[in-house]
N, C-alpha and C positions, 0 to 999 in steps of 0.2 A: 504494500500500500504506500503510494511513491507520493511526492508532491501532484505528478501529473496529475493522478486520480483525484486531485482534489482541487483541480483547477488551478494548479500556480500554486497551491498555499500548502503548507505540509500541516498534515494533521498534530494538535499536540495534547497529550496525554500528561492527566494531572496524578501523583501517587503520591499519596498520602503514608505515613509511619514505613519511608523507603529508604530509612539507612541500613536495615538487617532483614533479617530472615522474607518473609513471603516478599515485602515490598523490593527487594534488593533483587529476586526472581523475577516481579516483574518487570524491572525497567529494560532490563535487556533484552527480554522478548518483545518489548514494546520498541524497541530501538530499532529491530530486527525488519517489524512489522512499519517500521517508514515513519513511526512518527517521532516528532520531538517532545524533548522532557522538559516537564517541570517534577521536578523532585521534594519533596518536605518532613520535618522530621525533626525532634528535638536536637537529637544528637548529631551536631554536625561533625565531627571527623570520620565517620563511617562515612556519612552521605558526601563528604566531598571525595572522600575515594573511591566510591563508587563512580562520583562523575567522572572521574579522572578514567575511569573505563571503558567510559559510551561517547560519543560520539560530542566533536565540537559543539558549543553553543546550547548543551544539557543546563536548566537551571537544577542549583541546590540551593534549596531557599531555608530558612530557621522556618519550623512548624509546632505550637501547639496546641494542638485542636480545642484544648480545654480552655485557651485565652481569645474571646475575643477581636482584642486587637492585636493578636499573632495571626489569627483567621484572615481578617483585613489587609494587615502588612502583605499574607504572602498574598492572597486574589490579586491583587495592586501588582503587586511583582511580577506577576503569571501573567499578567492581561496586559501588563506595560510592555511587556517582554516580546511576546509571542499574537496579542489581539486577540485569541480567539483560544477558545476547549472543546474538543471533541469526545474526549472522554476524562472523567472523574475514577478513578481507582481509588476508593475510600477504606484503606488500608490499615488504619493507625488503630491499635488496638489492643488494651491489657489483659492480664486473667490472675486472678488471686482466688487461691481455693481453700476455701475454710467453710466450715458447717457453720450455719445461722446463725447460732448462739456464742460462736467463738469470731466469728468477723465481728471488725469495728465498724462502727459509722463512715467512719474516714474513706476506710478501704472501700465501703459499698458505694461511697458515694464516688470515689476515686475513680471505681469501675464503668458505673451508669456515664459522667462527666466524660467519660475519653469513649467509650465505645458507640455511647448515645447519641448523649450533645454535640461529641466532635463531629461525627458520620453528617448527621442534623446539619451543623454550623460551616462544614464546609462544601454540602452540599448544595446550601443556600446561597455561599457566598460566590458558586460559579452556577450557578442553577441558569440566568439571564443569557450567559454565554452556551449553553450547554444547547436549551431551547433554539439560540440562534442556528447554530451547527445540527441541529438534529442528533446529536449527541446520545454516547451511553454512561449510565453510572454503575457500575461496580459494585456492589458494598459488598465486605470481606466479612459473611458471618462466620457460621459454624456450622456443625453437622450437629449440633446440640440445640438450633435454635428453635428447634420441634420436641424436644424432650430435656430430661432433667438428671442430674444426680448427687446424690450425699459431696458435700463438700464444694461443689458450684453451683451454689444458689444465688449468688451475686452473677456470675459470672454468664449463665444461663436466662436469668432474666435481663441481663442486658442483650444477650443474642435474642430470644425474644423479644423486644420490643424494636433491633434494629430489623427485625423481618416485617414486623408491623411498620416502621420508616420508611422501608424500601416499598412495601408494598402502597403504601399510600401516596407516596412520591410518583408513583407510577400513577395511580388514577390521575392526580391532579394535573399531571404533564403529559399527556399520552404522547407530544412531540418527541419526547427523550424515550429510550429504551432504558429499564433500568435491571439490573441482575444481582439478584442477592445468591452470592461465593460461597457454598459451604463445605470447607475441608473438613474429615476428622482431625487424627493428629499427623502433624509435620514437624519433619524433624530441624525447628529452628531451636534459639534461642529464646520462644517465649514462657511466660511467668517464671524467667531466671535458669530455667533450662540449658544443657549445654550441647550444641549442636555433634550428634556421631557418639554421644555419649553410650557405653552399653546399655541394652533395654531397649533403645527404640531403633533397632535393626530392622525393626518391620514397619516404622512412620513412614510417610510418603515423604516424598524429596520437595522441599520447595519448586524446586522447577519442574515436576508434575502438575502441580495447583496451575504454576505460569502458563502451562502449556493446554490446561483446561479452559484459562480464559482467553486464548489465542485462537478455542474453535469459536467461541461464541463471537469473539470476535471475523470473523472470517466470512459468517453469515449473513449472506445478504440483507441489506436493509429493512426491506418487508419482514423479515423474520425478529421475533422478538422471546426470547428465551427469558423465561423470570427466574429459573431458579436451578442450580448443578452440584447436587451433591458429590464430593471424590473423597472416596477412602481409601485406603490402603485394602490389599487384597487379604491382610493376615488380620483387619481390623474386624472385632464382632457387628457383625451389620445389626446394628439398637436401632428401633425407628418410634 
C-alpha cells in the first residue's frame, strides 16, 4: 500500500503504547504495508530506537494517554507532521492482577484510566481526521474481554468496557471501520513480564498478533471486520 494508492499522499498510521512489546510488532509491519508512523508512548528511549529502525521521517512523539494535555501535544504533532490519519492502532495498555479485595483503588483506577480513558481520549483526539480518511481504528483488547477470572477483575473489566468503546464508536461513525484486537497471551513484557522467559514457550509471538492485523488490514474497503480473536494453539480455548 504505496503513496500511489492513495493519491500522492502516503497513508499514516497512528500507534499508540509502541515502545515495547505488541506496539513495537506493529510498527514494522505497518512500515512494510506503505505507511508512515506516528509513534507514542511514555517511555521514550525504546520508542526512539525503534524509530531509528523504520524508515526516515517515523514520528516518536512522548504519549500519555492518561494526560490530557499529553493526548493534545501529540494529535498536534501527528496532524502538524503528517495532515492527515488513516489509521489509529490504540495500543497502550496495563494489566495488574490481584483479587478484589486485595487491589487498591489506585491500581483499579490506574487500570480503567490507561486502558479506558486512554483508548477513549485518543480516539477522540484523531477521530475528525480518521472520518476524513475513511479510516480504521484498532483497539488492542483481549481475549478476556468476553469472560473473567480470579485475580483480573480490574483488568477484565476494563477489557470489557473497551469492547463496549469500540463497539459504540462504530455505531456513531459508520465512516470509520473500527476493530476490536483480541490476543490471549503474548509473549511481551507486559504487567512486568519478561519476554522468552521459561513458561511461556507456548505464548504467541508479538508479531503473530502484527501479522493478524495486516489481514484485516489488507481487506478491501467494503469489508468491515469488528472483531479477531488469536490465541496460541497450546492456549485453552475459554470463551
Amino acid at each position: 500500500m504505496t503513496a500511489s494508492a492513495t493519491g500522492g499522499a502516503a497513508r499514516v498510521a497512528v500507534v499508540t503504547g509502541a515502545s515495547r512489546g505488541l506496539g513495537a510488532a506493529f510498527a514494522p509491519m505497518l512500515a512494510e504495508e506503505g505507511f508512515a508512523l506516528a509513534l507514542g508512548a511514555r517511555e521514550m528511549a525504546g520508542l526512539q530506537r525503534l524509530a531509528a529502525e523504520l524508515p526516515a521521517g517515523t514520528l516518536a512523539h512522548p504519549l500519555d494517554v492518561t494526560r490530557g494535555d499529553s493526548v493534545g501535544a501529540f494529535a498536534e504533532a501527528v496532524l502538524g507532521r503528517f495532515g492527515r490519519v488513516d489509521l489509529l492502532v490504540a495500543n497502550a495498555g496495563i494489566g495488574i492482577f490481584r483479587r478484589l479485595d486485595e487491589i487498591s483503588a489506585r491500581e483499579f483506577e490506574e487500570t480503567l484510566r490507561v486502558n479506558v480513558l486512554g483508548a477513549w481520549a485518543v480516539a477522540v483526539a484523531f477521530l475528525a481526521a480518521l472520518k476524513e480518511s475513511r479510516g480504521m481504528v484498532a483497539m488492542v483488547s483481549s481475549d478476556v474481554s468476553t469472560r473473567t477470572f480470579p485475580t483480573g477483575g480490574a483488568y477484565t473489566a476494563s477489557k470489557f468496557a473497551l469492547r463496549a468503546l469500540a463497539r459504540t464508536l462504530q455505531q456513531e461513525n459508520p465512516e470509520i471501520r473500527v476493530l476490536e484486537l483480541r490476543p490471549g497471551a503474548v509473549d511481551t513484557s507486559f504487567a512486568g513480564s519478561t519476554p522468552g522467559a521459561p513458561g511461556k514457550e507456548w505464548f504467541l509471538r508479538p508479531e503473530a498478533v502484527a501479522e493478524t492485523l495486516r489481514l484485516a488490514l489488507r481487506l478491501p474497503p467494503e469489508a468491515r471486520v469488528e472483531e479477531i480473536v488469536i490465541r496460541s494453539t497450546a492456549q485453552t480455548p475459554e470463551y
